[in-house]
Jmol script that loads the backbone (N, CA, C; Angstrom):
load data "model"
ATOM      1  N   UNK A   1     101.543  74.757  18.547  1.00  0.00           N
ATOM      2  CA  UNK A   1     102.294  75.978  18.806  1.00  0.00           C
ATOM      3  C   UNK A   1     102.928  75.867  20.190  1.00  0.00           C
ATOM      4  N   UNK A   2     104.011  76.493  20.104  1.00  0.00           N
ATOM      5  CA  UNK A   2     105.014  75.912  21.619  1.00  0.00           C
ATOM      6  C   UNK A   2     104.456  77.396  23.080  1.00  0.00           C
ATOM      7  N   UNK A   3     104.494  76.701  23.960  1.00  0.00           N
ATOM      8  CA  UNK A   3     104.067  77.856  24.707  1.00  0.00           C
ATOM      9  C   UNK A   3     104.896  79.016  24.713  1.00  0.00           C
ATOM     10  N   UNK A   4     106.234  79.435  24.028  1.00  0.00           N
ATOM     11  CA  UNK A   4     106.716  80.476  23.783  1.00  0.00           C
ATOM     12  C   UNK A   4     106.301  81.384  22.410  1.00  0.00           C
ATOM     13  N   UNK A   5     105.895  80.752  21.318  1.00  0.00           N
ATOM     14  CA  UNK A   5     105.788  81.025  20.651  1.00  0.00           C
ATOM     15  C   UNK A   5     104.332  81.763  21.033  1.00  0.00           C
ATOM     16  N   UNK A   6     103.188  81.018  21.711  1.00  0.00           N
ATOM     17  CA  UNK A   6     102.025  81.538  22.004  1.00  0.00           C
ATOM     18  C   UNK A   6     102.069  82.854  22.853  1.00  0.00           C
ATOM     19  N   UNK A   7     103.171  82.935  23.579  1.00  0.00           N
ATOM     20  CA  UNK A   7     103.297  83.915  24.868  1.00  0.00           C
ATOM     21  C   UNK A   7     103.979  85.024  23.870  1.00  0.00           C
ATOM     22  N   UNK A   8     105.022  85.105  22.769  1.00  0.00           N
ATOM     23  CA  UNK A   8     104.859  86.248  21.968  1.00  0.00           C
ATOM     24  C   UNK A   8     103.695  86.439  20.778  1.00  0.00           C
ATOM     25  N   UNK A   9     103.136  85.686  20.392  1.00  0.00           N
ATOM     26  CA  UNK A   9     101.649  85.909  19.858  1.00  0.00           C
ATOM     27  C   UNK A   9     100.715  86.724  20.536  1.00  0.00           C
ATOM     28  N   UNK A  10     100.816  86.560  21.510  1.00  0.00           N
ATOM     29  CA  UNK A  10     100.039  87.222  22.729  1.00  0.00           C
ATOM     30  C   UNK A  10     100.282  89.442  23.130  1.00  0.00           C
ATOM     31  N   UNK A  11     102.067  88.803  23.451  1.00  0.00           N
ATOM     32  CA  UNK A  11     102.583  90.255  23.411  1.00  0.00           C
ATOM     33  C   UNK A  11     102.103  90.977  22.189  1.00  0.00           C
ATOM     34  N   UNK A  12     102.206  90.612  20.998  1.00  0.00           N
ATOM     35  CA  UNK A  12     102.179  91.171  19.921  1.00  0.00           C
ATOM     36  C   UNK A  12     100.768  91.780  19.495  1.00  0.00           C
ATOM     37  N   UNK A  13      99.955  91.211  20.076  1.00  0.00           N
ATOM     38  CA  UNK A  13      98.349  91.141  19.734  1.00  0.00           C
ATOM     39  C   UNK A  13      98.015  92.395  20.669  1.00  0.00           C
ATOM     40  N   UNK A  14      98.395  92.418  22.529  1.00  0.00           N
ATOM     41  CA  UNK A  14      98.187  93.410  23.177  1.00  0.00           C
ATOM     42  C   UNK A  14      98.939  94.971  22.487  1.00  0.00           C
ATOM     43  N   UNK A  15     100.128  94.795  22.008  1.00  0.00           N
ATOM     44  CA  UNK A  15     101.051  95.675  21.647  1.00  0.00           C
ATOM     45  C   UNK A  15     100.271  96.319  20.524  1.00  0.00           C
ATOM     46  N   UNK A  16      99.682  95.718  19.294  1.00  0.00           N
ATOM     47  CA  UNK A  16      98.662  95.880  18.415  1.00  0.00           C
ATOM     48  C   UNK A  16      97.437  96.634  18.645  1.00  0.00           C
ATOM     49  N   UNK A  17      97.004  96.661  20.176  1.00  0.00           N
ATOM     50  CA  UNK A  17      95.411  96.589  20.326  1.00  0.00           C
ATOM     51  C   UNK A  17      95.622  98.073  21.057  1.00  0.00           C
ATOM     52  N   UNK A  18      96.872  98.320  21.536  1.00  0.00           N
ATOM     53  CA  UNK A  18      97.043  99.523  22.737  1.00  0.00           C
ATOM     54  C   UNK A  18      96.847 100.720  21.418  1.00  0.00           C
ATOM     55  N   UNK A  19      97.285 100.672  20.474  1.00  0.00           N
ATOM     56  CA  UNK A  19      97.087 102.210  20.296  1.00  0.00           C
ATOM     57  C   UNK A  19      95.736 102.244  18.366  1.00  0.00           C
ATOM     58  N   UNK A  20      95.316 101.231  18.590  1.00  0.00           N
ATOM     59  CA  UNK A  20      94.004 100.969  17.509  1.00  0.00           C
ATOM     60  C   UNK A  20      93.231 102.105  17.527  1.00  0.00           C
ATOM     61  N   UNK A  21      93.138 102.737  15.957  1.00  0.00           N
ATOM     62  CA  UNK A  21      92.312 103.798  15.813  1.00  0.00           C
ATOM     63  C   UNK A  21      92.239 105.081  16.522  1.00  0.00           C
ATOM     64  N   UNK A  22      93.667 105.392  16.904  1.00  0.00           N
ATOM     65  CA  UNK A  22      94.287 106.779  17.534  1.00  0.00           C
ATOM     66  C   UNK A  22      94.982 107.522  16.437  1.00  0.00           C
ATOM     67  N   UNK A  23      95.549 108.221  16.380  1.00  0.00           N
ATOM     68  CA  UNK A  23      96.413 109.629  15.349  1.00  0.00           C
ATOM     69  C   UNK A  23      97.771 109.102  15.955  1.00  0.00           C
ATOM     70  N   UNK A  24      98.442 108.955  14.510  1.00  0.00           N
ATOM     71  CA  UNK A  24      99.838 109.055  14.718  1.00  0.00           C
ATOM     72  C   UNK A  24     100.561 108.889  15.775  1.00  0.00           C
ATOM     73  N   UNK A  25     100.683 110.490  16.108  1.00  0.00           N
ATOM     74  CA  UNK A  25     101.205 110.735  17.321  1.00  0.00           C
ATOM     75  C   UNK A  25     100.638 110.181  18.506  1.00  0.00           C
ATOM     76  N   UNK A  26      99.178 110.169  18.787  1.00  0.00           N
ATOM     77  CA  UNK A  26      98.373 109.093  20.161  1.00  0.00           C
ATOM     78  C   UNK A  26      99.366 107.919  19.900  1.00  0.00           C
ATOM     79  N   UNK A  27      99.148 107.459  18.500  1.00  0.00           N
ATOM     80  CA  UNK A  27      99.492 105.783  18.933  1.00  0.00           C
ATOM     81  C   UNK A  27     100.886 106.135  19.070  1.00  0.00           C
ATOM     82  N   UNK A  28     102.020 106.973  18.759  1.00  0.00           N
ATOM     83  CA  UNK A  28     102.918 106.495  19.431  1.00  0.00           C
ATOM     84  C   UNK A  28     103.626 106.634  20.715  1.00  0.00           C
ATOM     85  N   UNK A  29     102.465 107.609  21.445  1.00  0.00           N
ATOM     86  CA  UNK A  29     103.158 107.892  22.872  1.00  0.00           C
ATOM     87  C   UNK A  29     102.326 107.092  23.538  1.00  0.00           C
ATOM     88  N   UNK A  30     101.105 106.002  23.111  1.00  0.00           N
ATOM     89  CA  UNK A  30     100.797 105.090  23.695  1.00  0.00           C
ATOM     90  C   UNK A  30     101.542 103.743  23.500  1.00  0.00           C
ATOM     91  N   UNK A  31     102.375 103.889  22.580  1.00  0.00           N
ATOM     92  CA  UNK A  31     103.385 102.314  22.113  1.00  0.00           C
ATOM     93  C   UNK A  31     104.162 102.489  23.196  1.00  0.00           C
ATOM     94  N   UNK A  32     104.852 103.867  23.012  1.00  0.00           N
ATOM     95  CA  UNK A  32     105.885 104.158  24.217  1.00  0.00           C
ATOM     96  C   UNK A  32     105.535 103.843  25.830  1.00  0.00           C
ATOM     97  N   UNK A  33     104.535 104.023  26.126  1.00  0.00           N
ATOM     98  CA  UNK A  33     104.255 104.174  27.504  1.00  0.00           C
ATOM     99  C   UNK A  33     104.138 102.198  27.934  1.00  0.00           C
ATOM    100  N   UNK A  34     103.181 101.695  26.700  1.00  0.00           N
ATOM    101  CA  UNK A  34     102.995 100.221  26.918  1.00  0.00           C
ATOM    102  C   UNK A  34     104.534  99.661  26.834  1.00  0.00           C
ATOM    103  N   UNK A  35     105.776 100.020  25.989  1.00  0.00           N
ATOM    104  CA  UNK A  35     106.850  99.474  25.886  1.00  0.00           C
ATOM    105  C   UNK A  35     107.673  99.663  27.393  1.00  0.00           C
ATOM    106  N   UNK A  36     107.335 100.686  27.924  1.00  0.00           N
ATOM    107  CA  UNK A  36     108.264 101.369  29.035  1.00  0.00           C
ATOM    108  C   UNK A  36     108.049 100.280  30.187  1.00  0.00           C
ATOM    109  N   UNK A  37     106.225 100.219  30.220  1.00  0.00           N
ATOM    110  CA  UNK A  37     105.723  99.021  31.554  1.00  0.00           C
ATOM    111  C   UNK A  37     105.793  97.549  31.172  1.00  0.00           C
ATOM    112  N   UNK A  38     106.188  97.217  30.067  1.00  0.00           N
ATOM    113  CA  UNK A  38     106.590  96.028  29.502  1.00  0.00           C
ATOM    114  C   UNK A  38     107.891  95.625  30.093  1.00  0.00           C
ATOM    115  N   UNK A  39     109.047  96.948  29.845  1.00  0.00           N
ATOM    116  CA  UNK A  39     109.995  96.869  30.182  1.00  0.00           C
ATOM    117  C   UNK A  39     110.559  96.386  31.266  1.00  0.00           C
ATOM    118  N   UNK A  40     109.907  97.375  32.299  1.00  0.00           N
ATOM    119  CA  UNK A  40     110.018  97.422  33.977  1.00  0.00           C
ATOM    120  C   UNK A  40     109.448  96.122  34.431  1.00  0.00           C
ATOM    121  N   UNK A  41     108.654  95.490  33.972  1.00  0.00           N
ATOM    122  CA  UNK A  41     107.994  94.364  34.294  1.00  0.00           C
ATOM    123  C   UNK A  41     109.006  93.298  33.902  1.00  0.00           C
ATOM    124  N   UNK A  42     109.530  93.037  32.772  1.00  0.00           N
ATOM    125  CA  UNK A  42     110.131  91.968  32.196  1.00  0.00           C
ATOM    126  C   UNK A  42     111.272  92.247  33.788  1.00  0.00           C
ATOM    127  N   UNK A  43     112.316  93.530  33.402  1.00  0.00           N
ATOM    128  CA  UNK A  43     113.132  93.331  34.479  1.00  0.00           C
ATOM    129  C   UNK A  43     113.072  93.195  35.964  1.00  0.00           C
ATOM    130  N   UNK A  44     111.662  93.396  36.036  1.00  0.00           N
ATOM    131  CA  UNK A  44     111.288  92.822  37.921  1.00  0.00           C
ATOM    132  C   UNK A  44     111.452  91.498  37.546  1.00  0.00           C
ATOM    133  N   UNK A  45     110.872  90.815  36.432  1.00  0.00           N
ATOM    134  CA  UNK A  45     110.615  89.163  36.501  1.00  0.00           C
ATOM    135  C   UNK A  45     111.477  88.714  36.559  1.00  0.00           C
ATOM    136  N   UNK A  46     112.857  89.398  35.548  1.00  0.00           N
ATOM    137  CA  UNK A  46     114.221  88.560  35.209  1.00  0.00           C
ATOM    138  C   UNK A  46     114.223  88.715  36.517  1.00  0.00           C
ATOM    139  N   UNK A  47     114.722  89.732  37.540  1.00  0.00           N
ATOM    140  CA  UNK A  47     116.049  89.725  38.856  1.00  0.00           C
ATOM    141  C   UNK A  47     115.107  88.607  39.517  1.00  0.00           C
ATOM    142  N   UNK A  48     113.369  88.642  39.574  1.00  0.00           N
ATOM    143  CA  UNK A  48     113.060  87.847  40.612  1.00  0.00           C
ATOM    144  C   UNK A  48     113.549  86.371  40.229  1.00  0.00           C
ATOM    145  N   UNK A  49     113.615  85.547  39.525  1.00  0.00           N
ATOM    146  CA  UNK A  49     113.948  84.905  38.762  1.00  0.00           C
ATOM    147  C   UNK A  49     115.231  84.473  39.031  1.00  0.00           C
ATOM    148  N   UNK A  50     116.126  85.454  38.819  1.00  0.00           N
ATOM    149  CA  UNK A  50     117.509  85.201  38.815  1.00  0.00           C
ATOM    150  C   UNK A  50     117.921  84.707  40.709  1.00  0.00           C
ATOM    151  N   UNK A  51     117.067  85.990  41.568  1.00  0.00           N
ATOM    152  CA  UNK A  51     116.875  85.830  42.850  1.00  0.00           C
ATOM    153  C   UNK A  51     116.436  84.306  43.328  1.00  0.00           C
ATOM    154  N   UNK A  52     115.642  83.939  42.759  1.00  0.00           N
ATOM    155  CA  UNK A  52     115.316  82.736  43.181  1.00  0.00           C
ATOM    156  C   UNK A  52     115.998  81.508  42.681  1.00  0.00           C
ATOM    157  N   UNK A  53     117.055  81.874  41.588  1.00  0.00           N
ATOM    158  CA  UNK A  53     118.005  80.363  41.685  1.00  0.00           C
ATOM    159  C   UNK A  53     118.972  80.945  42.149  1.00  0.00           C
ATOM    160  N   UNK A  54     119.878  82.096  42.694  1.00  0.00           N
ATOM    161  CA  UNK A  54     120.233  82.077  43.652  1.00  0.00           C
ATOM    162  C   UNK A  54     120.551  81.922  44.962  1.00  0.00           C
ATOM    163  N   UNK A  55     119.069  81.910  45.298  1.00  0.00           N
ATOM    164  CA  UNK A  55     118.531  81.397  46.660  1.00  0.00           C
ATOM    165  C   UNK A  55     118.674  79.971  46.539  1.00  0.00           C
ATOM    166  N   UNK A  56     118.248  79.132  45.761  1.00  0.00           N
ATOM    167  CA  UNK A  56     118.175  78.001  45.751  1.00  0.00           C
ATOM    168  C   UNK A  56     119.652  77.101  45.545  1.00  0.00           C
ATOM    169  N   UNK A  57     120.737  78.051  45.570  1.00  0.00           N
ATOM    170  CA  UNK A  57     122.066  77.730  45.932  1.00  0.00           C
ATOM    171  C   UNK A  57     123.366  77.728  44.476  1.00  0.00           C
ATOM    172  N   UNK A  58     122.136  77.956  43.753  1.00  0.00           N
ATOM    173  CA  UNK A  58     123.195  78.506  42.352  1.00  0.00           C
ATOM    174  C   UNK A  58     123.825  79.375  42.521  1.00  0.00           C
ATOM    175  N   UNK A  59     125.450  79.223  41.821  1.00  0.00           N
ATOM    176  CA  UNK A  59     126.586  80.307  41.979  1.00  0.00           C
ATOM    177  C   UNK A  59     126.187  80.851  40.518  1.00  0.00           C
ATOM    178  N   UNK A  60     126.546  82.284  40.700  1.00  0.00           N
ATOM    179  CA  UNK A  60     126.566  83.330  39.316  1.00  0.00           C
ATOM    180  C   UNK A  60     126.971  82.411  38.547  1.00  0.00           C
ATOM    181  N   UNK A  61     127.475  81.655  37.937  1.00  0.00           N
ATOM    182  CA  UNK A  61     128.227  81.565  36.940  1.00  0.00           C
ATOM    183  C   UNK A  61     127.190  80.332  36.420  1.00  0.00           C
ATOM    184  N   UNK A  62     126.722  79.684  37.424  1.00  0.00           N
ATOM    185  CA  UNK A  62     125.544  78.444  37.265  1.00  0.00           C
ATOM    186  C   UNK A  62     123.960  79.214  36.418  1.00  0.00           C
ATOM    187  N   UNK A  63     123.795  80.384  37.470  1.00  0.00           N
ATOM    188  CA  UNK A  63     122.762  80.981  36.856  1.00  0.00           C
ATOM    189  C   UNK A  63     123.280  81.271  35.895  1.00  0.00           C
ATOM    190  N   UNK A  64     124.141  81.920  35.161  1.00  0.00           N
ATOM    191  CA  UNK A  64     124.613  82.938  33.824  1.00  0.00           C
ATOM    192  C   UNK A  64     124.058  81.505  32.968  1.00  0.00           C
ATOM    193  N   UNK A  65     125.011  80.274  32.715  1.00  0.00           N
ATOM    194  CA  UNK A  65     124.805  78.907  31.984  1.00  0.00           C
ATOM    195  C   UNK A  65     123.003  79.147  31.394  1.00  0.00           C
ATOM    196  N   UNK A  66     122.360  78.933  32.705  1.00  0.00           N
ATOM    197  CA  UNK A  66     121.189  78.073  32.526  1.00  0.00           C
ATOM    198  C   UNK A  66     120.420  79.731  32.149  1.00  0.00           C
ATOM    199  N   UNK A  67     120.478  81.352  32.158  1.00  0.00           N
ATOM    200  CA  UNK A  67     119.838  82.248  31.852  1.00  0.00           C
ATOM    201  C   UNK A  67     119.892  82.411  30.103  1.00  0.00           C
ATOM    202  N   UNK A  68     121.505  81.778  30.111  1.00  0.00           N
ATOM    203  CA  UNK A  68     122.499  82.003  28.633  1.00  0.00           C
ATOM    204  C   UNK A  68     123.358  83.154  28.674  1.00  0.00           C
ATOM    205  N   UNK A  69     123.552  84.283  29.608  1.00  0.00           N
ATOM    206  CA  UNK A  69     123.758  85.218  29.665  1.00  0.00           C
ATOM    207  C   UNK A  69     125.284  85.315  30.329  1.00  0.00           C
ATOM    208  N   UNK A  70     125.846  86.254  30.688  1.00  0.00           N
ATOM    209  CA  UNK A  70     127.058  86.525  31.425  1.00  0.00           C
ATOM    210  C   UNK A  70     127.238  86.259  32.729  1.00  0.00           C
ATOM    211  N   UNK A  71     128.051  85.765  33.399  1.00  0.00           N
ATOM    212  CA  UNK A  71     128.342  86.182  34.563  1.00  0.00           C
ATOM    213  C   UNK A  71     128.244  87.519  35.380  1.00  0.00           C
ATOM    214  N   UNK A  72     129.240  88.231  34.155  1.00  0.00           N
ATOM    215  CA  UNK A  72     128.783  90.090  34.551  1.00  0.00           C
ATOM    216  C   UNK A  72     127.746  90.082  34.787  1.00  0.00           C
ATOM    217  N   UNK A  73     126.419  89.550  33.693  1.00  0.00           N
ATOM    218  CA  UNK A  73     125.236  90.158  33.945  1.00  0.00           C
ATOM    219  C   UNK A  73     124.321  90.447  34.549  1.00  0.00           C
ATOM    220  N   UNK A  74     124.449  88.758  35.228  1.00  0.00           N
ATOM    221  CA  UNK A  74     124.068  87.970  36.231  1.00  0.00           C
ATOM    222  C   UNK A  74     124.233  88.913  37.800  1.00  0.00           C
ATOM    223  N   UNK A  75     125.589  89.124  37.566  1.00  0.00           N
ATOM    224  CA  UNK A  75     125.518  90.424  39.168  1.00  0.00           C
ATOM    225  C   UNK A  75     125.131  91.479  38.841  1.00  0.00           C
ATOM    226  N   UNK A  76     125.056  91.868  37.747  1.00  0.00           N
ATOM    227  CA  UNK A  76     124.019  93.289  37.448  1.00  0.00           C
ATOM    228  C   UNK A  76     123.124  92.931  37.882  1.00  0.00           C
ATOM    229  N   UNK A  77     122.302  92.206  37.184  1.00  0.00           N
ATOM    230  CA  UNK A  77     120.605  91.937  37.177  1.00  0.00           C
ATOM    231  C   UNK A  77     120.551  91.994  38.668  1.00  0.00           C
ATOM    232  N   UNK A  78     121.455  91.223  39.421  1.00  0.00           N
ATOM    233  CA  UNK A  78     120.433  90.826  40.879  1.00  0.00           C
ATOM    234  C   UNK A  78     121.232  91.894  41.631  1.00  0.00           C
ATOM    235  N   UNK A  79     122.226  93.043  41.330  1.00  0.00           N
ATOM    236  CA  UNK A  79     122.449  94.384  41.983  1.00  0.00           C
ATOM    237  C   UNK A  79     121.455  95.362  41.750  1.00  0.00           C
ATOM    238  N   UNK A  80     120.817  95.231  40.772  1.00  0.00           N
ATOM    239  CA  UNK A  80     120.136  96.398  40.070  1.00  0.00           C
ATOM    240  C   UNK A  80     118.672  96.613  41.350  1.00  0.00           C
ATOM    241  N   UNK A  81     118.501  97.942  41.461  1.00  0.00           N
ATOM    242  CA  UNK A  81     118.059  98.672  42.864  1.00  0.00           C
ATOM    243  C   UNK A  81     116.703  98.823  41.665  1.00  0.00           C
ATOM    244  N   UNK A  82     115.432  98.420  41.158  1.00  0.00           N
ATOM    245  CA  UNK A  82     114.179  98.773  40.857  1.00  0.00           C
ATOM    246  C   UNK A  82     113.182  99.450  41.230  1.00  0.00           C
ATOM    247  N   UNK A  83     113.745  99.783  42.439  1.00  0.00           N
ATOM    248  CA  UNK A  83     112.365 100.689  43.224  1.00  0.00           C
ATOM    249  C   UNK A  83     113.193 102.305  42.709  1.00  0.00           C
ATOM    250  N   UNK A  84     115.147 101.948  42.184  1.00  0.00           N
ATOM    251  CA  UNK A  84     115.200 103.468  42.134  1.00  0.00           C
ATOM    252  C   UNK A  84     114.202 104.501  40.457  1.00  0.00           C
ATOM    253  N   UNK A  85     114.325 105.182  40.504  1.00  0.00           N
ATOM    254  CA  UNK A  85     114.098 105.564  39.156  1.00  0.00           C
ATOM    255  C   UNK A  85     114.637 106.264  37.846  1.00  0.00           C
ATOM    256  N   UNK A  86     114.258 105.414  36.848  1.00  0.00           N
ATOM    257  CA  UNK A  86     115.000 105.597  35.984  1.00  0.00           C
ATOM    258  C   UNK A  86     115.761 107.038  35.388  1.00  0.00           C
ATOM    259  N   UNK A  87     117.199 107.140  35.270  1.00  0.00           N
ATOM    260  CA  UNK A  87     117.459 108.251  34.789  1.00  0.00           C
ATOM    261  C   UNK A  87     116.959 109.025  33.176  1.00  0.00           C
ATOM    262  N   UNK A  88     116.483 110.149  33.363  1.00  0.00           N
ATOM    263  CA  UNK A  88     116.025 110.593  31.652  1.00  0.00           C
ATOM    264  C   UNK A  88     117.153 110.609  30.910  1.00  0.00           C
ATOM    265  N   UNK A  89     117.132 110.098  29.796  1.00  0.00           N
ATOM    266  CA  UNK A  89     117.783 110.452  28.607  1.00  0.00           C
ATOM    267  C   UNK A  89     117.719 111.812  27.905  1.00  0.00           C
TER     268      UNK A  89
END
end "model"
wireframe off; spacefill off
backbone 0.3
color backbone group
């Protein structure tokens, strides 16, 4: 098994285990809450990530290649302010 494949085996198993043997409604404002800090986490990792082949002298367009992603995105991700907080829908 490839270590990606193991690392979503993994997500899937915690994601599984968070709301076991709760009511309906428990398990789904506990899916929600685990999806939300999943979230925020993945996108601290991407910018740090992105931050650090930046630093290491990659131009946007080098990082976008090797992320797979956009150029645009690429200056999103590493503009994007994380300490602000999120607007409600």
């Amino acid at each position: 098994m490839s270590d990606q494949s193991e690392e979503v085996r993994r997500v899937r198993e915690a994601f599984a285990a968070v709301a076991v043997n709760a009511p309906p409604a428990e398990r789904a404002r506990r899916l929600d809450a685990a999806m939300d800090a999943a979230r925020e986490e993945w996108r601290r990792e991407r910018q740090k990530v992105a931050q650090e082949m930046s630093d290491s002298g990659m131009s946007y367009r080098e990082i976008a290649k090797e992320m797979g992603i956009s150029f645009g995105r690429v200056r999103q991700i590493l503009a994007e302010d994380l300490d602000a907080k999120p607007s409600e829908e």
